[in-house]
N, C-alpha and C positions, 0 to 999 in steps of 0.2 A: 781623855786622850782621844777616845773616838769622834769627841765634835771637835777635837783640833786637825786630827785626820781627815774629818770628814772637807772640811773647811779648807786644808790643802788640797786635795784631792781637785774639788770644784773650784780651784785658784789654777791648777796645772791645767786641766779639764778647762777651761775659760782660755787661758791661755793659748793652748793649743788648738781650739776648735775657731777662736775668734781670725786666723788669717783664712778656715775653711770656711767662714761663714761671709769673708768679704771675698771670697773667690767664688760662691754663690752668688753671691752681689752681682757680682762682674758677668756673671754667665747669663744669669736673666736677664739686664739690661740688651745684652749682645744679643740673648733671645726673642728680646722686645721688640730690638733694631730690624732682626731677620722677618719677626710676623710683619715689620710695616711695610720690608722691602717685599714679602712676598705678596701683602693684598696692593699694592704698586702692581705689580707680575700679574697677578690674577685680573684685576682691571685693565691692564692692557689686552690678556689672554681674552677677557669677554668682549673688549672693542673688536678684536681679532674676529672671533666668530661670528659677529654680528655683521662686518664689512665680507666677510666669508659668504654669509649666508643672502645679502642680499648679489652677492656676484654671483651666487649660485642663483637664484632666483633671475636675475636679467640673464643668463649664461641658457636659462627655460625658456625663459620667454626666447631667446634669440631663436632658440631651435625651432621653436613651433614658430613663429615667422619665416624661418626658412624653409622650413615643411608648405608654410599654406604659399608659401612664393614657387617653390616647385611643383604642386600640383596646380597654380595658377599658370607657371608657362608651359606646364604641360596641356591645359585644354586650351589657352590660346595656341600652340604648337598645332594642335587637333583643328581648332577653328580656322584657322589660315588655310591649313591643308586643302578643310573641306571646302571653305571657299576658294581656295584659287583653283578648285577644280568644278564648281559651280562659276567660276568666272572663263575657267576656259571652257569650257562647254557654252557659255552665252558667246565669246567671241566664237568660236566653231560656227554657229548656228547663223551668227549676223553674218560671217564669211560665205556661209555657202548660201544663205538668202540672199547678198548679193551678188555672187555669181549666179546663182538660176536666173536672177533679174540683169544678170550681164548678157548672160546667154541668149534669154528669151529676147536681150535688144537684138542682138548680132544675128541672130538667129530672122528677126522680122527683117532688120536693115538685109540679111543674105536673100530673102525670099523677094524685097522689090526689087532687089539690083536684077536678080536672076528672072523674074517679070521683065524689066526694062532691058535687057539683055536678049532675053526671046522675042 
C-alpha cells in the first residue's frame, strides 16, 4: 500500500505541478522576449552616447575656436588702434610739412611783392 500511495501521491504531485511548470514556461519565454527588447534599449542607449560624446567633443572644439577668434579680434582691435594712430600722426606730420612749405612760399612771394612795393 505504500508504493500505491506513493505512486498516487507523484500522480496528484504531477498533476498539480505540471500547469506550474507550463506557467514557468510562459514566464521565461516572456523573460527571453524582455532580455532581447532590452539589449535593443541598450544598443540604442550606446548609439546615444557615442552621438553624445562626439557633440560634446565638436561643442570643445567650438569653444576653443571661439576663444582663439576672440583674442584674434582682440589684437586686431589693438592693431588698428595703434595704427591708425601711427597713421594720424603720418598725416599730422605731412600736413604741417606742407604748410611750413606753404608758408615758407607766401612768406618769400610776401618779401618780393613788399621789395617791389618799396
Amino acid at each position: 500500500m505504500n508504493l500505491e500511495l506513493k505512486e498516487l501521491l507523484r500522480s496528484v504531485l504531477k498533476e498539480e505541478l505540471t500547469p506550474v511548470h507550463k506557467r514557468l514556461e510562459g514566464m521565461d519565454q516572456r523573460l527571453e522576449g524582455m532580455d532581447q527588447q532590452l539589449d535593443v534599449v541598450e544598443k540604442r542607449i550606446d548609439d546615444i552616447d557615442q552621438r553624445l560624446y562626439k557633440i560634446e567633443n565638436d561643442v570643445s572644439e567650438l569653444k576653443s575656436d571661439v576663444h582663439e577668434l576672440k583674442i584674434g579680434q582682440a589684437e586686431l582691435q589693438k592693431n588698428i588702434v595703434e595704427h591708425l594712430g601711427e597713421f594720424t600722426e603720418k598725416i599730422a606730420k605731412q600736413v604741417e610739412d606742407r604748410t611750413y612749405a606753404l608758408n615758407k612760399r607766401v612768406f618769400d612771394i610776401e618779401t618780393v611783392i613788399y621789395r617791389l612795393i618799396s
